[in-house]
N, C-alpha and C positions, 0 to 999 in steps of 0.2 A: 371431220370438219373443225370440230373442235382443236385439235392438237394441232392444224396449219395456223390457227386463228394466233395460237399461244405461242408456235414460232414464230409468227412475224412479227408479233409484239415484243417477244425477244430482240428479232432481227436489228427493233426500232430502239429497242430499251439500253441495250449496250453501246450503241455511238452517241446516243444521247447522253449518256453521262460523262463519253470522253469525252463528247463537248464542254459540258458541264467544268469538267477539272479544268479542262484549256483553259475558260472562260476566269474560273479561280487560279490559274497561274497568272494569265496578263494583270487578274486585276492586282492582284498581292503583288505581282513587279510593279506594277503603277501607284501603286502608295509605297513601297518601299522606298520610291524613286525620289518620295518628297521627305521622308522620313529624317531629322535633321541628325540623329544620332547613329543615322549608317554611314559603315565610312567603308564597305568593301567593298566589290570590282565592278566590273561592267555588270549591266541588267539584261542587256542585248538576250543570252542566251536563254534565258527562263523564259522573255517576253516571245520570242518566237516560238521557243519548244511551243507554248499555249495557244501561241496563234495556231500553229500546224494542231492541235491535239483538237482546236475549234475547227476550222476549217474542212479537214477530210472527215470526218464523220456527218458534217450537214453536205457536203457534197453527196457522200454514198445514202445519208436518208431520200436527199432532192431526187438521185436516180434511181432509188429503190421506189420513189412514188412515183413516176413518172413511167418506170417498167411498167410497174404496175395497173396503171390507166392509159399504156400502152394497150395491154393487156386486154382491156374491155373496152376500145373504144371512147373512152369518155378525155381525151387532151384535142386542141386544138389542129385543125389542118397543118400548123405548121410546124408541130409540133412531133407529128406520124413517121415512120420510117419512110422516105421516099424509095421508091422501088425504079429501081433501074430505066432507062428508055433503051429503044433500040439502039436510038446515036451517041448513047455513051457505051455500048458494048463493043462498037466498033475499035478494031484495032490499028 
């Protein structure tokens, strides 16, 4: 029990910190950007790399919690995997 406990803390620990650097790439392009003694190229490419480096790690935490309390019951109705009806089986 213990060892699943410390992989999924793992699971959680590792996108969290991509985010983290994302987070410190946009912000270091966004004062670079006011910085008056920079004189080089576009910022476009750092600022997105960061954005994507934030982005898909809190997506894959949001669906690893949401498996999760799939998992047990505990997310909202609307939230549940809907299961099929007869009249969409039809073909």
């Amino acid at each position: 029990m213990l060892g699943q406990k410390l992989v999924a803390l793992l699971i959680m620990l590792v996108p969290a910190a991509i985010a983290v650097y994302g987070i410190k790439l946009m912000r270091d392009t966004f004062y670079l950007a006011f910085d008056p003694e920079y004189t080089g190229g576009s910022l476009w490419g750092p600022f997105l790399f960061g954005l994507l480096l934030f982005v898909v790690p809190v997506f894959f935490i949001g669906g690893f919690i949401l498996h999760h309390d799939r998992k047990r019951n505990r997310v909202q109705p609307r939230f549940m995997k809907r299961e099929p009806d007869e009249e969409d089986e039809e073909v």
